[in-house]
MMTF fields as JSON, N, C-alpha, C and O atoms, coordinates in Angstrom:
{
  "mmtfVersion": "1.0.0",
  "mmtfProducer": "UNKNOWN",
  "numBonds": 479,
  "numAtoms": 480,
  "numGroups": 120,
  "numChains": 1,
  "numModels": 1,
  "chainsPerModel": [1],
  "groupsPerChain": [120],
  "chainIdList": ["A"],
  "bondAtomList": [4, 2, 8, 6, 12, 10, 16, 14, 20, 18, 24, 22, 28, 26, 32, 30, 36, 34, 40, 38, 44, 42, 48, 46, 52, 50, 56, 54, 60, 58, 64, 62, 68, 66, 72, 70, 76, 74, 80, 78, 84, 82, 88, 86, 92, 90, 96, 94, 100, 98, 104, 102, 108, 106, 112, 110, 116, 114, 120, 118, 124, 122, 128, 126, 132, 130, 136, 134, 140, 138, 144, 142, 148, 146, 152, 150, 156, 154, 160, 158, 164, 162, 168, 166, 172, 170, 176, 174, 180, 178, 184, 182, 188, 186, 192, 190, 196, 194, 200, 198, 204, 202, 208, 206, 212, 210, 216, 214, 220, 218, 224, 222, 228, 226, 232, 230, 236, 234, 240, 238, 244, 242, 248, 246, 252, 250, 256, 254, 260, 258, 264, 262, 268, 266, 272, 270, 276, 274, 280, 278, 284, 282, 288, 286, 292, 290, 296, 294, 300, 298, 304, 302, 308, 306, 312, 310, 316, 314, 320, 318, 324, 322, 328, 326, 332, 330, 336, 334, 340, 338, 344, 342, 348, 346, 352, 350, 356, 354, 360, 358, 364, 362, 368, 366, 372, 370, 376, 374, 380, 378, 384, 382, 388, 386, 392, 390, 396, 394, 400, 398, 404, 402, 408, 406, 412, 410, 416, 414, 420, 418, 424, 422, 428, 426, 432, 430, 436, 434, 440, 438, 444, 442, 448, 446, 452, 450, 456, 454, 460, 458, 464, 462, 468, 466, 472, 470, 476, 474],
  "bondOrderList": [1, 1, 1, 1, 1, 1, 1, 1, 1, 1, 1, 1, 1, 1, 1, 1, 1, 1, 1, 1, 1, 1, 1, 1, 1, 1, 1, 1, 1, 1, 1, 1, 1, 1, 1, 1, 1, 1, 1, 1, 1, 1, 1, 1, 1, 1, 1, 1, 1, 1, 1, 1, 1, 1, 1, 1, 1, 1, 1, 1, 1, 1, 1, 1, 1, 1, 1, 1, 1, 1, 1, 1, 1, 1, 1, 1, 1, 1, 1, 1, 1, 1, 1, 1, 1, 1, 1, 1, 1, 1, 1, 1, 1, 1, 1, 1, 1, 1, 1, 1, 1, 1, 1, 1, 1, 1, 1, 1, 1, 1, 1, 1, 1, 1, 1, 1, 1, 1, 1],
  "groupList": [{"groupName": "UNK", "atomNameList": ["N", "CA", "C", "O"], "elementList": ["N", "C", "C", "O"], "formalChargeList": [0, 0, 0, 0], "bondAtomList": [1, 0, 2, 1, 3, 2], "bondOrderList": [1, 1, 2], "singleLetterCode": "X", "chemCompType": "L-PEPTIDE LINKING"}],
  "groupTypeList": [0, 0, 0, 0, 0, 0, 0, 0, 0, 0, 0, 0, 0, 0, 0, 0, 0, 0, 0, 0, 0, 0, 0, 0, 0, 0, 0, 0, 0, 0, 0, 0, 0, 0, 0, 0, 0, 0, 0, 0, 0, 0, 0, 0, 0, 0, 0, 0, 0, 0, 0, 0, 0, 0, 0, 0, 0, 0, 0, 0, 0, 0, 0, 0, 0, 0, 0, 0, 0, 0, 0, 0, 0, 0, 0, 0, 0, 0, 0, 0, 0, 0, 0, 0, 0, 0, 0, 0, 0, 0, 0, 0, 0, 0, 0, 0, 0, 0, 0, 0, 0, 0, 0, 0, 0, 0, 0, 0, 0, 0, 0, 0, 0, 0, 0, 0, 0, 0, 0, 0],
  "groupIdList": [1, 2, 3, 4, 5, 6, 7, 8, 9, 10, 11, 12, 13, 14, 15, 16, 17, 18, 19, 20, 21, 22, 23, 24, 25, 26, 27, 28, 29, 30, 31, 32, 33, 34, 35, 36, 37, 38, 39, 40, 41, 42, 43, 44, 45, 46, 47, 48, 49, 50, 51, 52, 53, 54, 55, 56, 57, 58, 59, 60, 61, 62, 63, 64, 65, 66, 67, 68, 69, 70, 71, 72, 73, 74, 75, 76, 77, 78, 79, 80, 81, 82, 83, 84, 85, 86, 87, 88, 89, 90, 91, 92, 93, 94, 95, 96, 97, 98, 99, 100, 101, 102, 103, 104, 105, 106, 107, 108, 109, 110, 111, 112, 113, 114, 115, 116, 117, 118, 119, 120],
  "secStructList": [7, 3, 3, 3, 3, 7, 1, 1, 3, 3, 3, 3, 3, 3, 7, 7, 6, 6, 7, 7, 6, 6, 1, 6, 6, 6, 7, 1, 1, 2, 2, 2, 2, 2, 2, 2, 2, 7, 7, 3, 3, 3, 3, 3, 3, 2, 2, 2, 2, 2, 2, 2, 2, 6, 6, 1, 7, 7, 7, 1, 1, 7, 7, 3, 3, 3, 3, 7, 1, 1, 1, 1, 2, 2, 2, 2, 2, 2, 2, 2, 2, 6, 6, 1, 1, 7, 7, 7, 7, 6, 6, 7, 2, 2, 2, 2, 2, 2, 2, 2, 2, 2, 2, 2, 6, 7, 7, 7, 7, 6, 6, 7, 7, 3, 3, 3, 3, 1, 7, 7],
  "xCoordList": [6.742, 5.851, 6.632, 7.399, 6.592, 7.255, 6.472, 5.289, 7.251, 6.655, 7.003, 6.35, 7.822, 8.446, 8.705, 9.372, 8.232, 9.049, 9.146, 8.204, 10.723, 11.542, 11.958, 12.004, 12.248, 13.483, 14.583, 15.372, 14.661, 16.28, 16.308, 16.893, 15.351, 15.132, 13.663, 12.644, 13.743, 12.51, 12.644, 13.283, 12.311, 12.44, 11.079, 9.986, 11.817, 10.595, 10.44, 11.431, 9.485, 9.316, 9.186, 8.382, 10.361, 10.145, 9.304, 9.637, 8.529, 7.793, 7.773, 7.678, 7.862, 7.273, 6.641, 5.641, 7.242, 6.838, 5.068, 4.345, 4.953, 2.656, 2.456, 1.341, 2.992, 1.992, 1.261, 1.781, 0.372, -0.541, -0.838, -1.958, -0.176, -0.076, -0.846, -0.653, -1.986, -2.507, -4.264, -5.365, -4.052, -5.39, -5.778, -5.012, -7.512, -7.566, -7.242, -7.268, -6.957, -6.958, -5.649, -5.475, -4.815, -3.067, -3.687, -3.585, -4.208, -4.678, -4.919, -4.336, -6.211, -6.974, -6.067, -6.683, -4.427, -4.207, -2.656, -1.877, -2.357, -1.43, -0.148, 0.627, 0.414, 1.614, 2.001, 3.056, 0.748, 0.732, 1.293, 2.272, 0.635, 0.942, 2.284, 2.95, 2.614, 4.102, 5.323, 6.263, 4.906, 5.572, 5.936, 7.076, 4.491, 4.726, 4.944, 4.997, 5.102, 5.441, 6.867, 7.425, 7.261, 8.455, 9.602, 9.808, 10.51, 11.179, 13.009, 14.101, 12.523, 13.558, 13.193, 12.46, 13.859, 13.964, 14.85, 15.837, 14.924, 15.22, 15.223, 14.161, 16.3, 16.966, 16.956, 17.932, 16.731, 16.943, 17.078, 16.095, 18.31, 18.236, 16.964, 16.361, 16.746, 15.551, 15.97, 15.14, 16.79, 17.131, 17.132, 16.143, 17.747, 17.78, 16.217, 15.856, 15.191, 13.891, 13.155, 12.424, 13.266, 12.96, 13.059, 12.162, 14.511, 15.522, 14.481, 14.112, 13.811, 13.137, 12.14, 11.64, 11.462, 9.856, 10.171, 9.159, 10.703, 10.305, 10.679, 10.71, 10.902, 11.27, 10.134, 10.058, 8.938, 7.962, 6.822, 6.754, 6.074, 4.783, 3.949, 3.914, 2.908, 2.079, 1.344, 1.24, 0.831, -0.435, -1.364, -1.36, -2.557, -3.818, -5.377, -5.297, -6.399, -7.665, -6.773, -6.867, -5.805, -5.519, -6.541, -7.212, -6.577, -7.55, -6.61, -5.924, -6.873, -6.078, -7.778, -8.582, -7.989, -8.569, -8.468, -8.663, -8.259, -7.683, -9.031, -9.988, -8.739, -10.182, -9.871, -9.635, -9.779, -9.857, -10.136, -11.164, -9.106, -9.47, -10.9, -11.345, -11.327, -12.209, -13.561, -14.444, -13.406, -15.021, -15.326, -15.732, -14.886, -15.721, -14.572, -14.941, -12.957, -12.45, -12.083, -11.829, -12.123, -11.634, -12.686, -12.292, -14.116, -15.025, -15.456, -16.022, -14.658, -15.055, -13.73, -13.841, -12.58, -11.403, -12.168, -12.397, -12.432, -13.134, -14.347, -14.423, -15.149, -15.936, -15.58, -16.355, -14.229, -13.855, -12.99, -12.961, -12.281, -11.579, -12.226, -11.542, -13.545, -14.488, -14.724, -14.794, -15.026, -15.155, -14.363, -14.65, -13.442, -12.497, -11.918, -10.881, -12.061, -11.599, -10.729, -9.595, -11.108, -10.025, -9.278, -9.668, -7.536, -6.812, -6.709, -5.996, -7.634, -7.768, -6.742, -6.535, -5.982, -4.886, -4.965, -4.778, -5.318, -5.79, -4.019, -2.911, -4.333, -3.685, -1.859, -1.092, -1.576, -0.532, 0.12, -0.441, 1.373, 2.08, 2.946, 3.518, 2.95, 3.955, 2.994, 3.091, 1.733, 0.46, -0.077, -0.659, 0.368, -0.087, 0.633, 0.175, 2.472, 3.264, 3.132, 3.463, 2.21, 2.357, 1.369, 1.453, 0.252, -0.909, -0.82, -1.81, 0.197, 0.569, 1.376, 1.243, 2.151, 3.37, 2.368, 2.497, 1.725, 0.735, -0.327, -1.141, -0.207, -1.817, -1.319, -1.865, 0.161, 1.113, 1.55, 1.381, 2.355, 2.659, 1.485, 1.439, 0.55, -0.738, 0.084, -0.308, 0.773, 0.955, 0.387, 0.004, 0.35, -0.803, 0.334, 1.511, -0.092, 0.675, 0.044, -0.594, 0.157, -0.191, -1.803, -2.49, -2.302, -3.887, -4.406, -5.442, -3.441, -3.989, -4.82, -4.706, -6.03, -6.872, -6.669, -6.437, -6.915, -6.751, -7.783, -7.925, -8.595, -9.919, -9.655, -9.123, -9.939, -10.596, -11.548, -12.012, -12.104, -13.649, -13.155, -12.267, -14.101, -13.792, -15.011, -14.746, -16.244, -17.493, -18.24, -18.398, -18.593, -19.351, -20.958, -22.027],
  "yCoordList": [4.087, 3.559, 3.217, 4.101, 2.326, 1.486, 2.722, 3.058, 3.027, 3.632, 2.806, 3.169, 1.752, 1.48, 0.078, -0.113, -1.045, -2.276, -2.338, -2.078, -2.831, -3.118, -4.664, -5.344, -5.019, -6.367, -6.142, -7.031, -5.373, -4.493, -4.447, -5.146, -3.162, -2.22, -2.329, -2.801, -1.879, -1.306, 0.086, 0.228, 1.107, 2.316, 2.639, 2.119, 3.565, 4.203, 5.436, 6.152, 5.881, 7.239, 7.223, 6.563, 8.296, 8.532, 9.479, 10.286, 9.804, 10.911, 11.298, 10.395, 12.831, 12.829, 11.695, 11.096, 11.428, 10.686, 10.905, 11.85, 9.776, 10.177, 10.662, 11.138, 10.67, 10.807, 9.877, 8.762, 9.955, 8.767, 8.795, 8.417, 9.092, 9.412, 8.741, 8.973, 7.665, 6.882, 7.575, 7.05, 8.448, 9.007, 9.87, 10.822, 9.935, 11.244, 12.716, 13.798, 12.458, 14.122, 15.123, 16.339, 13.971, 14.353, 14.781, 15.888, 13.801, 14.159, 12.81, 11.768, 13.147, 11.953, 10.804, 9.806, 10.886, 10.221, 9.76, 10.645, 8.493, 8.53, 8.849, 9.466, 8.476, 9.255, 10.872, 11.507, 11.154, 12.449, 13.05, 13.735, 12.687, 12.423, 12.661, 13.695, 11.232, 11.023, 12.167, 12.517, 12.464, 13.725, 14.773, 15.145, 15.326, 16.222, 16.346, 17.423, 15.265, 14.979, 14.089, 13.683, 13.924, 13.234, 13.941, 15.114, 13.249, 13.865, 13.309, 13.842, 11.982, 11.108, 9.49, 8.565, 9.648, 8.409, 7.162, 7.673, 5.926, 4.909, 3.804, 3.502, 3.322, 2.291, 0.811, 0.682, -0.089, -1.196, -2.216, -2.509, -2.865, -4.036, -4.817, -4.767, -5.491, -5.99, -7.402, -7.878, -7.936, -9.271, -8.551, -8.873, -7.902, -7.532, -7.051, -7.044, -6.642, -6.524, -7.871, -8.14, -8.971, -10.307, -11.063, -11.719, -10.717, -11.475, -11.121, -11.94, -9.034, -8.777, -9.139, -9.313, -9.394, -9.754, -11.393, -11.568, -12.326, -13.408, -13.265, -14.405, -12.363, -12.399, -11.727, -11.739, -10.924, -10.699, -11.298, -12.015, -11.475, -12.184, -11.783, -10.7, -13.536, -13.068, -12.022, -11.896, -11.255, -10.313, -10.965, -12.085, -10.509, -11.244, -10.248, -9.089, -10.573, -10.154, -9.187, -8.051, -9.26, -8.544, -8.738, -9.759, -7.682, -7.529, -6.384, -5.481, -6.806, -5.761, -5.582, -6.507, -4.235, -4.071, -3.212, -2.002, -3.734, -2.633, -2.405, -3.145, -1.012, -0.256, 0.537, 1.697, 0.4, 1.561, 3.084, 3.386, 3.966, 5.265, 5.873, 5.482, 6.604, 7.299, 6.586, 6.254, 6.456, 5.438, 4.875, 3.774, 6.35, 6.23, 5.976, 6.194, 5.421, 5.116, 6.234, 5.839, 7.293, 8.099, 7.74, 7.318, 7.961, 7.808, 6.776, 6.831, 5.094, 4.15, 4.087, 3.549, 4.642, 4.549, 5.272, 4.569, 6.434, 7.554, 6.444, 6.099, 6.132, 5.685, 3.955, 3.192, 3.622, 2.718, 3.064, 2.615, 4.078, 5.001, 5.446, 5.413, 5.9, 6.269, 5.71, 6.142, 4.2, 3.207, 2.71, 1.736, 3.41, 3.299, 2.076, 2.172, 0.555, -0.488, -0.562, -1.039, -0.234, -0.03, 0.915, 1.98, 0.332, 1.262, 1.174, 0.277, 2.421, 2.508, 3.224, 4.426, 2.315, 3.78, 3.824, 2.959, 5.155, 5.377, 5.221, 5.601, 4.663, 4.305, 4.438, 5.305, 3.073, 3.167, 2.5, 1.42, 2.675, 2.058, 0.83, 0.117, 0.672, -0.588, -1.202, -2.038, -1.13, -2.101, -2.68, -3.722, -1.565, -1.823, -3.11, -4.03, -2.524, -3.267, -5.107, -6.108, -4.715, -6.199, -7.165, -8.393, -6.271, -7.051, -6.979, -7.39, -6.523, -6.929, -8.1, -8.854, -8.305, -9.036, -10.387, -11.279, -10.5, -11.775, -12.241, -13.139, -11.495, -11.973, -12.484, -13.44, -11.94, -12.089, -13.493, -14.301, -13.552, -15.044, -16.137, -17.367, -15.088, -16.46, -17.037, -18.107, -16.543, -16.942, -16.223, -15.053, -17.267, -17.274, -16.485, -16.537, -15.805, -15.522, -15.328, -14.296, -16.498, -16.356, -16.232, -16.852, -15.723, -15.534, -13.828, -13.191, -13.791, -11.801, -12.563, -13.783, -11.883, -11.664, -10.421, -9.291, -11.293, -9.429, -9.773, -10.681, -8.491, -8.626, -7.263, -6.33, -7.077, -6.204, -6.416, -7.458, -5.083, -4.263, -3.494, -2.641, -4.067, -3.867, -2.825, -1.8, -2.782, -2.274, -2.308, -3.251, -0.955, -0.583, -0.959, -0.88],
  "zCoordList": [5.425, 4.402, 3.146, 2.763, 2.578, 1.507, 0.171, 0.122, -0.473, -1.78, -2.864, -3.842, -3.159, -4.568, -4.202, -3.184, -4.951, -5.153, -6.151, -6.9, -6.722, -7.856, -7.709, -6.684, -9.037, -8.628, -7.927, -7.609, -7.746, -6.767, -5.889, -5.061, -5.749, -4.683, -3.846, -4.349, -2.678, -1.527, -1.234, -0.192, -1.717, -1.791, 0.107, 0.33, 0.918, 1.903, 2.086, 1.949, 2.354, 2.763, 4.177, 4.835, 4.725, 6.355, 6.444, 5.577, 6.91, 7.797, 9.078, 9.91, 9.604, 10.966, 11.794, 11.399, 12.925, 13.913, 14.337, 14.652, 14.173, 14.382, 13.183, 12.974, 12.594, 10.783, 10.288, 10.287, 9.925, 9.573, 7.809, 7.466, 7.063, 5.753, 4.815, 3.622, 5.293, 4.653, 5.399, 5.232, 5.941, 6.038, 5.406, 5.26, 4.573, 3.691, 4.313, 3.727, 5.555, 5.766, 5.542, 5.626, 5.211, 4.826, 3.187, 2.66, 2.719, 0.819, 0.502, 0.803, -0.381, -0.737, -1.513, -1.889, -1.818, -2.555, -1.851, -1.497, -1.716, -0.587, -1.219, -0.489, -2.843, -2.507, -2.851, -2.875, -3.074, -2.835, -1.167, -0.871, -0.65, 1.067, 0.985, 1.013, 0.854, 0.632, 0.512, 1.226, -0.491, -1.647, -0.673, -0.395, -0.051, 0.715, 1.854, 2.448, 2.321, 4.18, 4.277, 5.296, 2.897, 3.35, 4.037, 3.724, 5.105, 5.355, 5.223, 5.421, 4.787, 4.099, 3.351, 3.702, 2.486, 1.364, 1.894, 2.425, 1.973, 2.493, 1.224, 0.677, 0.871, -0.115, -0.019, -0.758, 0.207, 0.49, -0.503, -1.185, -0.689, -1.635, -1.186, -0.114, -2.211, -2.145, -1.541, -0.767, -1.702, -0.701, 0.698, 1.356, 1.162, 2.845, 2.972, 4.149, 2.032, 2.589, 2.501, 3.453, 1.249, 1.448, 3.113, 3.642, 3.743, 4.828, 5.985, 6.827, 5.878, 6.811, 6.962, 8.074, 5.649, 5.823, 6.286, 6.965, 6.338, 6.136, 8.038, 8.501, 8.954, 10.091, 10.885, 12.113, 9.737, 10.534, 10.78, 9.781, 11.263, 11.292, 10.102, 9.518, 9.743, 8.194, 9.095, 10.316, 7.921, 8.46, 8.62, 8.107, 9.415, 9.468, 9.22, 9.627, 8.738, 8.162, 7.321, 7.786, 6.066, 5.027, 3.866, 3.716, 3.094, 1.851, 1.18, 1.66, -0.093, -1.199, -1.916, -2.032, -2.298, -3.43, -4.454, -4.564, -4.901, -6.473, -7.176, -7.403, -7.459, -7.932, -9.224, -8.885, -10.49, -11.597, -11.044, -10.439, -11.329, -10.913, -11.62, -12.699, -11.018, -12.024, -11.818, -12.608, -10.371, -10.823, -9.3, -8.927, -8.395, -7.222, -5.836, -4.682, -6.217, -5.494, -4.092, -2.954, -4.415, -3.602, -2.397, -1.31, -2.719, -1.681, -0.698, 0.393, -2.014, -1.218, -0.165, 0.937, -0.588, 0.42, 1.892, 2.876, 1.861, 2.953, 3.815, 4.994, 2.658, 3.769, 4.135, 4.711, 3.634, 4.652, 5.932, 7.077, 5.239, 6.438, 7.647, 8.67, 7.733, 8.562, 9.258, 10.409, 8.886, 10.144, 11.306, 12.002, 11.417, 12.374, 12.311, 12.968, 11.711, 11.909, 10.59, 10.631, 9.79, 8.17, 7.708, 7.231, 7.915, 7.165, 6.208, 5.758, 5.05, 3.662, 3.074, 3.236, 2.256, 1.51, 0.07, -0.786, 0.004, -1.673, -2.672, -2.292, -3.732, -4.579, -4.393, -4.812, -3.514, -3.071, -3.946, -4.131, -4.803, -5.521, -5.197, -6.023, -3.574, -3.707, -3.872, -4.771, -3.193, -3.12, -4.555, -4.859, -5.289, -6.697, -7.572, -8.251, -7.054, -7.706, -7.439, -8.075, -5.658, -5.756, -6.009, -6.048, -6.202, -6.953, -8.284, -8.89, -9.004, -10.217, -10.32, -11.283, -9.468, -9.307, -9.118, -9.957, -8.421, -7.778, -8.741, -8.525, -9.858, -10.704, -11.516, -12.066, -11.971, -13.074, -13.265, -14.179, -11.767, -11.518, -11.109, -11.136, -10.715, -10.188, -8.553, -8.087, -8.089, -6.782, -5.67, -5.703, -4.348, -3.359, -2.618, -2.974, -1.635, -0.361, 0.72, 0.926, 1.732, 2.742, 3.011, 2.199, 3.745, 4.114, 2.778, 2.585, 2.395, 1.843, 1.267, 1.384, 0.377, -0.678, -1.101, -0.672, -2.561, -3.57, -4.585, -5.404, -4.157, -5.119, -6.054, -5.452, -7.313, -8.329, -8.739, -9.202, -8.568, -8.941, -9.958, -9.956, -11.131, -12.627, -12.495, -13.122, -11.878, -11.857, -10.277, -9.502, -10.175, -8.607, -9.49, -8.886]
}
């Protein structure tokens, strides 16, 4: 799992094999997860992770939603988690970095959508 994008760097967290660290039942908050299940840190210039992504396939039915803490997110992550068809991960920082990165510049990528909910 990617924890960190920089202009530099791609920082990852390894975990146990079959860890699913983006489920609430590890802890409602994923890099909390992280923190405590890591079992190694992973470096990557950020050009050799550019070189990799552009070698994997776009994703498909992606959605970002960025939610203000404090105002219900934990629950709406759970009960998207519940449905068995959505992997919900509560307040993941690369995810963050890159819906900052994308609003900033105003650039499209690919099929994602990234919605913010200012108000439930």
């Amino acid at each position: 799992m990617c924890v960190q994008l920089t202009d530099d760097e791609a920082i990852f967290v390894e975990a146990l094999p079959g860890s699913e660290l983006w489920r609430s039942g590890y802890s409602p908050f994923f890099t909390d997860a992280q923190f405590r299940h890591a079992v190694r840190l992973i470096r990557m210039p950020i050009q050799s992770f550019h070189r990799l992504a552009v070698q994997l396939q776009d994703p498909q039915n992606v959605t970002f939603i960025g939610i203000i803490g404090r105002s219900g997110s934990t629950l709406l992550t759970q009960m998207f988690e519940h449905t068995g068809q959505v992997v919900a991960i509560s307040e993941p920082p690369a995810l963050e970095y890159l819906e900052e990165v994308l609003f900033k510049s105003r650039l499209e990528w690919g099929n994602i959508t990234i919605s913010v909910i200012d108000d439930i």
